[in-house]
TIPAFI-896125 format. One line per field, with one value per residue: residue number from 1; z, y, x of N, C-alpha, C in turn. Coordinates in Angstrom, 2 decimals. Example, Ala and Ser with C-alpha at 12.3 -4.5 7.8 and 13.67 -1.06 7.14 Angstrom:
// TIPAFI-896125
k: c(1,2)
npz: c(7.80,7.08)
npy: c(-5.69,-2.25)
npx: c(13.19,12.85)
capz: c(7.80,7.14)
capy: c(-4.50,-1.06)
capx: c(12.30,13.67)
cpz: c(7.80,7.87)
cpy: c(-3.30,0.03)
cpx: c(13.20,12.90)
// end
This chain:
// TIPAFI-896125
k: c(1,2,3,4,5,6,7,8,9,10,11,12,13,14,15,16,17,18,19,20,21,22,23,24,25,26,27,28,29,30,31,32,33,34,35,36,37,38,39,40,41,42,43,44,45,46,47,48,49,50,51,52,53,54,55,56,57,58,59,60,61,62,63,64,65,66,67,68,69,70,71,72,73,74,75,76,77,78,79,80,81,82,83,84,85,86,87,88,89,90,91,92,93,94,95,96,97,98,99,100,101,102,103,104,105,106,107,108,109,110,111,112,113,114,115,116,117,118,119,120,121,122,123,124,125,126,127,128,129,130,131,132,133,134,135,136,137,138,139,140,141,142,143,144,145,146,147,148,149,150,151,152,153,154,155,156,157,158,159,160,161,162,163,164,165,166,167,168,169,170,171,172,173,174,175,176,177,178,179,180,181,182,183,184,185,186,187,188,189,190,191,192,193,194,195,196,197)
npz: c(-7.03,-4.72,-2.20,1.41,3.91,7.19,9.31,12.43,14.01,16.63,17.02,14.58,13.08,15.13,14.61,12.01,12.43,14.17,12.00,10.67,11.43,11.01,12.38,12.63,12.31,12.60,9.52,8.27,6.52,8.17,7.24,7.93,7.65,6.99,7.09,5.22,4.94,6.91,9.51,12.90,15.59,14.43,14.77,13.53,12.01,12.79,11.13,9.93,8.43,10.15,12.57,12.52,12.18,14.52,16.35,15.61,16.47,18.99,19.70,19.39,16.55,13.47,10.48,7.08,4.67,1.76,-1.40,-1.96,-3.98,-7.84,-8.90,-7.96,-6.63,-4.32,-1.35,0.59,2.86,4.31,4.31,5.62,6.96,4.95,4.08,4.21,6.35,4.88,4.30,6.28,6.43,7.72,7.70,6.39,8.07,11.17,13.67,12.39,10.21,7.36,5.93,3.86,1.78,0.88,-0.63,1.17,-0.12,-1.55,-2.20,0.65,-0.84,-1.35,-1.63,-1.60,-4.25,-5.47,-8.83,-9.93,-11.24,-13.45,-12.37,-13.82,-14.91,-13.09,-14.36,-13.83,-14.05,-14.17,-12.00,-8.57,-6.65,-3.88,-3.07,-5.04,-4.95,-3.13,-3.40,-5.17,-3.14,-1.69,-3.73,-3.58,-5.43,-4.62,-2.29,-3.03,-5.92,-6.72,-8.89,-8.43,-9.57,-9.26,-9.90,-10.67,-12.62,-11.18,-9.34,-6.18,-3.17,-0.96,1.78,1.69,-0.13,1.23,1.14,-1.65,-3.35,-5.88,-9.01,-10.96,-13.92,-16.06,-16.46,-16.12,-16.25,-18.90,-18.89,-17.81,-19.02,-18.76,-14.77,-14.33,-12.38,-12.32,-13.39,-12.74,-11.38,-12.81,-12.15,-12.73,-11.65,-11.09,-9.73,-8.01,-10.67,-13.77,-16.73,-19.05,-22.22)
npy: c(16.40,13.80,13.55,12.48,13.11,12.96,14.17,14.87,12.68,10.55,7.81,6.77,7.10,5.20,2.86,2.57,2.49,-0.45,-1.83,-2.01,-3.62,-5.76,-7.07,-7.16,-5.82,-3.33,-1.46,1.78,1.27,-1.12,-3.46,-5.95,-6.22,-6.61,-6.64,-8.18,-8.68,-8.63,-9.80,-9.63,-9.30,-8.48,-6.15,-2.50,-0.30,2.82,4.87,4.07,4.12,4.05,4.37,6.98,8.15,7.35,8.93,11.82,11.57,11.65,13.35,14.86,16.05,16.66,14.54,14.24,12.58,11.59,10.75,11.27,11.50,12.29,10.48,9.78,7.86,6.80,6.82,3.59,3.02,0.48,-0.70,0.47,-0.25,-0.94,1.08,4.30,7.24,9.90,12.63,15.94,18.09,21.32,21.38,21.88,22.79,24.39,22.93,20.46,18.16,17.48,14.00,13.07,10.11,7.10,3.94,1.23,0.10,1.96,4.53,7.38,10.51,13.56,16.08,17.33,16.08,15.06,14.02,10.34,7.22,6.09,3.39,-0.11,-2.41,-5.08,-9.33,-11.01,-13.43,-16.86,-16.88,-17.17,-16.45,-14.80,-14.51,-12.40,-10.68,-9.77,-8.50,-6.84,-5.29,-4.22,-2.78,-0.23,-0.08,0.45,-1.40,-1.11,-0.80,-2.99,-5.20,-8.63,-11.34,-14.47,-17.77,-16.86,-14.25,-12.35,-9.51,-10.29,-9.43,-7.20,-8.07,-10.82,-11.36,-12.60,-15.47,-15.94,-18.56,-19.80,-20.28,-16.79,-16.41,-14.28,-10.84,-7.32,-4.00,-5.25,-7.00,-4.90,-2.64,0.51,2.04,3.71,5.30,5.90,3.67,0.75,-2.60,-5.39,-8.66,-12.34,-15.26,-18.76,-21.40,-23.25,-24.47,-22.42,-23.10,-24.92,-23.73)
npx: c(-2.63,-2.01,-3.25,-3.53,-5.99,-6.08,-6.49,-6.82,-8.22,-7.35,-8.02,-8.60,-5.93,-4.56,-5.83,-4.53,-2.01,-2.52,-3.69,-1.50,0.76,0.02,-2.69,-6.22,-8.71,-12.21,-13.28,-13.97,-16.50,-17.82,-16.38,-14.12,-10.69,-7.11,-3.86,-1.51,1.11,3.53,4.31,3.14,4.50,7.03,9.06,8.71,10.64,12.11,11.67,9.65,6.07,4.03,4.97,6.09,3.61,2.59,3.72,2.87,0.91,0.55,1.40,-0.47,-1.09,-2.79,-2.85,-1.60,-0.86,1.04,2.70,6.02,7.88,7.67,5.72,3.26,1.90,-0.63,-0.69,-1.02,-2.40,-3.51,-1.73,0.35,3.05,4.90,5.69,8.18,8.40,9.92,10.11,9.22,6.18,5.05,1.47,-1.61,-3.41,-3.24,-1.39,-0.72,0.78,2.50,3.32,5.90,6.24,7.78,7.84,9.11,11.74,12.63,15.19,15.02,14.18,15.40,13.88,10.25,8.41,10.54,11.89,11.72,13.24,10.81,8.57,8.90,6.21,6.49,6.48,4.74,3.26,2.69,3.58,3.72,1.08,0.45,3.04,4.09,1.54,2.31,5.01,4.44,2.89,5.34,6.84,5.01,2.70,-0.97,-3.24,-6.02,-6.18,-5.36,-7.00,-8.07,-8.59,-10.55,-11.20,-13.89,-15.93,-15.67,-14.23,-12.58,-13.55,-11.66,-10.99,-11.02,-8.52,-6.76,-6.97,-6.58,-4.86,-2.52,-1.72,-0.45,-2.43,-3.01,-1.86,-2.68,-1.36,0.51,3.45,6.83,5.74,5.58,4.86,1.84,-0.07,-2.70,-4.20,-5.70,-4.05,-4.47,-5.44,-5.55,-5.90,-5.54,-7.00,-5.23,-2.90,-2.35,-4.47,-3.11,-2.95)
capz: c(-5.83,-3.99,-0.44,2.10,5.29,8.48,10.41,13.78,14.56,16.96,17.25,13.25,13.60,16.11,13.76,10.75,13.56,14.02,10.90,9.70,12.37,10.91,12.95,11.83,12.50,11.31,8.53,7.98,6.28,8.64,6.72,8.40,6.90,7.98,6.64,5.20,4.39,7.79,10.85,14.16,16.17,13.33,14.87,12.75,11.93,13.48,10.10,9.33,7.95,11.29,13.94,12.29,12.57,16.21,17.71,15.93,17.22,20.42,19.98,18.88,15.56,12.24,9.47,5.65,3.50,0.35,-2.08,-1.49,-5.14,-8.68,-9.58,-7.75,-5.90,-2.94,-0.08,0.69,4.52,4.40,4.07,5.60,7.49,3.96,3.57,5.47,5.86,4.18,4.47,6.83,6.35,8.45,7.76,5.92,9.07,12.11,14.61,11.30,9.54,6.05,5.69,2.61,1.97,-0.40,-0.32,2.21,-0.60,-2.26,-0.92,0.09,-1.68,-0.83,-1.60,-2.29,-5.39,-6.40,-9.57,-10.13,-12.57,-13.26,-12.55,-15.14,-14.35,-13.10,-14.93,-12.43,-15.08,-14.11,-10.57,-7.46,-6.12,-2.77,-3.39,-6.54,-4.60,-1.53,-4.22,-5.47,-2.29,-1.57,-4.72,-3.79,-5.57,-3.59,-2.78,-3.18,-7.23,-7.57,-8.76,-8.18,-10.53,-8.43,-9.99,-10.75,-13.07,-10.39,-8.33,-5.12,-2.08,-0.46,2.66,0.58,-0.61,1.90,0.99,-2.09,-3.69,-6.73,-9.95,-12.11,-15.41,-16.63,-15.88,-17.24,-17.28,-19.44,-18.20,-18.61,-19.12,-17.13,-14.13,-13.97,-11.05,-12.60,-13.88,-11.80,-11.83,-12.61,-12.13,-12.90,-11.20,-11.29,-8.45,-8.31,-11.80,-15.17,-17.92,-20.99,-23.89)
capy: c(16.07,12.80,13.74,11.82,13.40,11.66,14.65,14.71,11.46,9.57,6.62,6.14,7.07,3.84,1.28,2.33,1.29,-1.50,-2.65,-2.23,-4.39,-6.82,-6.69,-6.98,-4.38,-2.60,-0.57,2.68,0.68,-2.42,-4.64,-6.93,-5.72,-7.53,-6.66,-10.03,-8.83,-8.38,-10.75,-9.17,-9.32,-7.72,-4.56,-1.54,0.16,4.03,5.65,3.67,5.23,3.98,4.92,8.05,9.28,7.59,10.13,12.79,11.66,11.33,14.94,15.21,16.82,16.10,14.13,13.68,11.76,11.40,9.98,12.13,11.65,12.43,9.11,10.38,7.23,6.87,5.48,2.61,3.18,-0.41,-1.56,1.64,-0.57,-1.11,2.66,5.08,8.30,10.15,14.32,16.33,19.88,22.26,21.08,23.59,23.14,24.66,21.87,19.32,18.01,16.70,13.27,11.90,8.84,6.17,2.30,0.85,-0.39,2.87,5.48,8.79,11.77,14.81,17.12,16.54,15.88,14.92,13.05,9.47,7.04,5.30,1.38,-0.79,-3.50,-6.50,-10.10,-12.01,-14.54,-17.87,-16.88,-17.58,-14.95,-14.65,-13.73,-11.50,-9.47,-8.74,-7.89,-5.23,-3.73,-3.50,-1.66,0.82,-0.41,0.48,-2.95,-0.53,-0.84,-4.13,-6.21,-9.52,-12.03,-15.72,-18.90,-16.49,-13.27,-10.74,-9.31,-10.19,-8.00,-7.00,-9.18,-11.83,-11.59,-13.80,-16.75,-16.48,-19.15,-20.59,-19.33,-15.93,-16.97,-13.16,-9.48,-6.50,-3.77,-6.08,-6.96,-3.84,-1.50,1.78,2.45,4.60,5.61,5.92,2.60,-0.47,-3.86,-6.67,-10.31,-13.17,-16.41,-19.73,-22.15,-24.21,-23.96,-22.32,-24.25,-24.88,-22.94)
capx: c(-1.88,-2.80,-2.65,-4.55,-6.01,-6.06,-7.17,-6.66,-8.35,-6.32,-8.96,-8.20,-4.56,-4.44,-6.38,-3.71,-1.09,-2.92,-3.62,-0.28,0.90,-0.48,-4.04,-7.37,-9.67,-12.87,-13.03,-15.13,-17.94,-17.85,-15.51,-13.04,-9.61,-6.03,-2.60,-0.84,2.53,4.70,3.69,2.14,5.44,8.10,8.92,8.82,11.98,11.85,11.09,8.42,5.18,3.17,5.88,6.01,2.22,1.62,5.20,2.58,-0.85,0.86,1.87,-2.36,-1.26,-3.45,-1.92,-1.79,0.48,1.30,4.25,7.64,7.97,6.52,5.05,1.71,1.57,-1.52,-0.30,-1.34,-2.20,-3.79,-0.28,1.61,4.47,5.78,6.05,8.96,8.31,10.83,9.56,7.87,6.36,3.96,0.15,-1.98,-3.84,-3.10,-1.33,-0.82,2.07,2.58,4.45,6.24,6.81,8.11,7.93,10.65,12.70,13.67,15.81,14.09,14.68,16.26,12.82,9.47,8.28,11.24,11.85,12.62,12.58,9.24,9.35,7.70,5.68,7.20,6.34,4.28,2.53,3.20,4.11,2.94,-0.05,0.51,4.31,3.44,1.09,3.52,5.96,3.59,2.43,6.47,6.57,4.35,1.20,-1.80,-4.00,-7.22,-6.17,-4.81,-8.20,-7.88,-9.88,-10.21,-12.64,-14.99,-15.74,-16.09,-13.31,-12.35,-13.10,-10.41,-10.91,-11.30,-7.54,-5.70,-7.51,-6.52,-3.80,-2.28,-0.79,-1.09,-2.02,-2.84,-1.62,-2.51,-0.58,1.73,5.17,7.79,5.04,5.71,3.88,0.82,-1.01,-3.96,-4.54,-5.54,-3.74,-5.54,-4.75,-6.30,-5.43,-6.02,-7.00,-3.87,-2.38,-3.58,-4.44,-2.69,-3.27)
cpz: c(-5.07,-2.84,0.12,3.57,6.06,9.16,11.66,14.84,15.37,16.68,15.72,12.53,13.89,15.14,12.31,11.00,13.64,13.01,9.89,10.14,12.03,11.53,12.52,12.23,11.54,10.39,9.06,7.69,7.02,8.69,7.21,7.04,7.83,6.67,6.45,4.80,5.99,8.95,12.43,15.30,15.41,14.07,14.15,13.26,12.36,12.69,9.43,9.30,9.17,12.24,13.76,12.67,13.49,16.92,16.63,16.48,18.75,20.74,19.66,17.74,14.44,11.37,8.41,5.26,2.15,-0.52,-2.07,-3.37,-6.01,-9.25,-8.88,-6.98,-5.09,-2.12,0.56,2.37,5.08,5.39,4.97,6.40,6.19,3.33,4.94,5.13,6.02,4.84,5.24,6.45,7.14,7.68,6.85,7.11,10.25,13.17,13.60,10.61,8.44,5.84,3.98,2.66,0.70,0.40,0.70,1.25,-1.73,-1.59,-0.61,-0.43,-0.74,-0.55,-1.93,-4.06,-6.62,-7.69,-9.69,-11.44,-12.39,-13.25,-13.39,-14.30,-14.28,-13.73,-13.83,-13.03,-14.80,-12.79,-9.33,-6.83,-5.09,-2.59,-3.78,-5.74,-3.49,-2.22,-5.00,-4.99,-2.23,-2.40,-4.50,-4.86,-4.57,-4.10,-3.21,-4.85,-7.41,-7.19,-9.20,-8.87,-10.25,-8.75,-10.54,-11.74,-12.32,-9.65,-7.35,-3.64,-1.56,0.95,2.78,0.45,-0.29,1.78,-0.53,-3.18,-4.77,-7.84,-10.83,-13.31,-16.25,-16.18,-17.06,-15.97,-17.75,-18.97,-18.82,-19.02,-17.81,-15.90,-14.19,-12.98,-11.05,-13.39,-12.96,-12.39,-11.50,-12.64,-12.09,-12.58,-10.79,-9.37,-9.06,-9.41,-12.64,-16.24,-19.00,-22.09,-25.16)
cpy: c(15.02,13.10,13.20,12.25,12.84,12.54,14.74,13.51,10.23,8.24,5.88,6.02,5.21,3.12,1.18,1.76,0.18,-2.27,-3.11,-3.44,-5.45,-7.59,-6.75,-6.16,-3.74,-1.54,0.52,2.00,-0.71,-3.64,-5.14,-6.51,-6.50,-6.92,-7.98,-9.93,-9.17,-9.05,-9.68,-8.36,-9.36,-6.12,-3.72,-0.72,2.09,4.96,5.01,4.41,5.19,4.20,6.22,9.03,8.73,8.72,11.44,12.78,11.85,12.75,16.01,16.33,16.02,15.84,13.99,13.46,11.58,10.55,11.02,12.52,11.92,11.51,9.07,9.15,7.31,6.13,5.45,2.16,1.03,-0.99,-0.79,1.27,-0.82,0.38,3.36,6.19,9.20,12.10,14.60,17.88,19.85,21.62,21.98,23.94,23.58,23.14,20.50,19.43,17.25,15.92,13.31,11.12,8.34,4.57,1.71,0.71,0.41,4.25,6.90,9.33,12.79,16.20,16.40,17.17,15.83,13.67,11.81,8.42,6.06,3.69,0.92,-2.33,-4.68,-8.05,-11.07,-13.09,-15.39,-18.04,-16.81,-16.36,-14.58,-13.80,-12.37,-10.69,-8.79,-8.13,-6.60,-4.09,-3.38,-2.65,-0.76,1.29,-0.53,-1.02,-2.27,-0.73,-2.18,-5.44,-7.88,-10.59,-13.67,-16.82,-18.07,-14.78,-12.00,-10.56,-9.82,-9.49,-8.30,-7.92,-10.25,-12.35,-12.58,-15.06,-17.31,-17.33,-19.76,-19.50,-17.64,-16.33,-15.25,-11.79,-8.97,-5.22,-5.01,-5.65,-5.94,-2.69,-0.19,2.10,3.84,4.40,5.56,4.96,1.71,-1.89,-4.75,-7.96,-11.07,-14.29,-17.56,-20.62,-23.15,-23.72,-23.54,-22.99,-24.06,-24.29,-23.74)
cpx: c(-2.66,-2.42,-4.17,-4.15,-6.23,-6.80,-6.31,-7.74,-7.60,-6.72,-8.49,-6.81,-4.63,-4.76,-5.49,-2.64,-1.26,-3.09,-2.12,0.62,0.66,-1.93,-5.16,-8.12,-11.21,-12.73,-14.12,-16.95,-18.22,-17.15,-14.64,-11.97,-8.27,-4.34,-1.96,1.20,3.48,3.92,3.65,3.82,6.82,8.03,9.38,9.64,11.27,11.57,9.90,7.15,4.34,3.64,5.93,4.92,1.93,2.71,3.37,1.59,-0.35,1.13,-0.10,-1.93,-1.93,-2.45,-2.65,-0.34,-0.13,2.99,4.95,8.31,7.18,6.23,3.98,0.99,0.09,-0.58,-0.97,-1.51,-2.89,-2.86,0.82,2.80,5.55,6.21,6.82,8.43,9.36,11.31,8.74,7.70,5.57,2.70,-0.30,-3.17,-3.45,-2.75,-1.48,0.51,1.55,3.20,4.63,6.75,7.10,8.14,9.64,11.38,13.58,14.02,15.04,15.04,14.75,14.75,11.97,8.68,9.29,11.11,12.36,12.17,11.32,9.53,8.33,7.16,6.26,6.33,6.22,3.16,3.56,3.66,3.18,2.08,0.41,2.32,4.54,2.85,1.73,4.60,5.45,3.02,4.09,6.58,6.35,2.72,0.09,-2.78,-5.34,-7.11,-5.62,-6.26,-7.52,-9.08,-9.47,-11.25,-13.86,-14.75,-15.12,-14.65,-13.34,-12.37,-12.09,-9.92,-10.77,-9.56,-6.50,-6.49,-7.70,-5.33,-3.84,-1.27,-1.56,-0.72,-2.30,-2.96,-1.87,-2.07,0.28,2.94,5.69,6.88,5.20,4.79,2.91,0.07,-2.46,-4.75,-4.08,-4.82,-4.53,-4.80,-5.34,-5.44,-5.84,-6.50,-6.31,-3.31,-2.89,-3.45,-3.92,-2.94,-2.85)
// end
């Protein structure tokens, strides 16, 4: 079960608000972090995953989320304006609720852990990065797994990511491959275009 506790931290509550927002903010370990999908002044629709847990911080109850479905998702609190939340239950804490959620762009479900079908990897070779990866957090791909390979062997930190542009010349999982949760996407991309083969 991937469930992620929040606690009853409002202070970290607030900065997932914030960050989702589009905001930059510190992280836990120091790091400059920024949301790049949804611009600052987009207001979030009333089921959204960050309107959702400030009505409970505001009520000072502890939160965890998780995916609403069985594709075992994380969510992607980085990102969490691209996630609604769908389900709520009782906490297993005292004064805590349980969201579920799913990516804005598919419908919730009726219960949780319900079933749906698995999406396969979309075919983002040859396509523009910056697109490609907003098309993958919509998805429901967490950015904490999608490594990013830019001019250089090593990954990308994550702060790193908005700066960087051009084409993907190689994905793995391979296009049409089913999603798993438990395997990171990698991408390798060129500065400007990739070269000829």
């Amino acid at each position: 079960m991937k469930l992620k506790s929040l606690g009853r931290g409002i202070p970290a509550i607030l900065a997932v608000i914030a960050l989702s927002a589009g905001c930059s903010n510190d992280t836990s370990d120091g790091t400059a972090s920024a949301a790049r999908s949804e611009p600052a002044s987009a207001p979030l629709p009333p089921d959204s995953l960050p309107v959702k847990m400030k009505e409970a911080a505001d009520k000072n109850l502890g939160i965890s989320v998780r995916d609403a479905t069985d594709l075992g998702r994380t969510v992607d609190l980085q990102h969490a304006e691209l996630w609604r939340a769908c389900l709520t239950r009782e906490g297993a804490d005292p004064d805590s609720v349980d969201f579920g959620a799913v990516p804005r762009g598919e419908k919730c479900p009726t219960h949780w852990n319900a079933h749906v079908p698995t999406p396969r990897t979309p075919d983002l070779v040859g396509k523009d990065f910056e697109e490609s990866y907003d098309r993958l957090l919509k998805k429901g791909y967490n950015s904490r797994f999608i490594d990013v390979f830019y001019g250089s062997p090593g990954i990308v930190d994550q702060q790193e990511i908005p700066r960087v542009h051009g084409e993907i010349c190689s994905q793995s999982p391979k296009p049409g491959e089913l999603y798993d949760a438990s395997e990171n996407v990698k991408l390798s991309v060129a500065i400007g275009k990739c070269p000829a083969v």
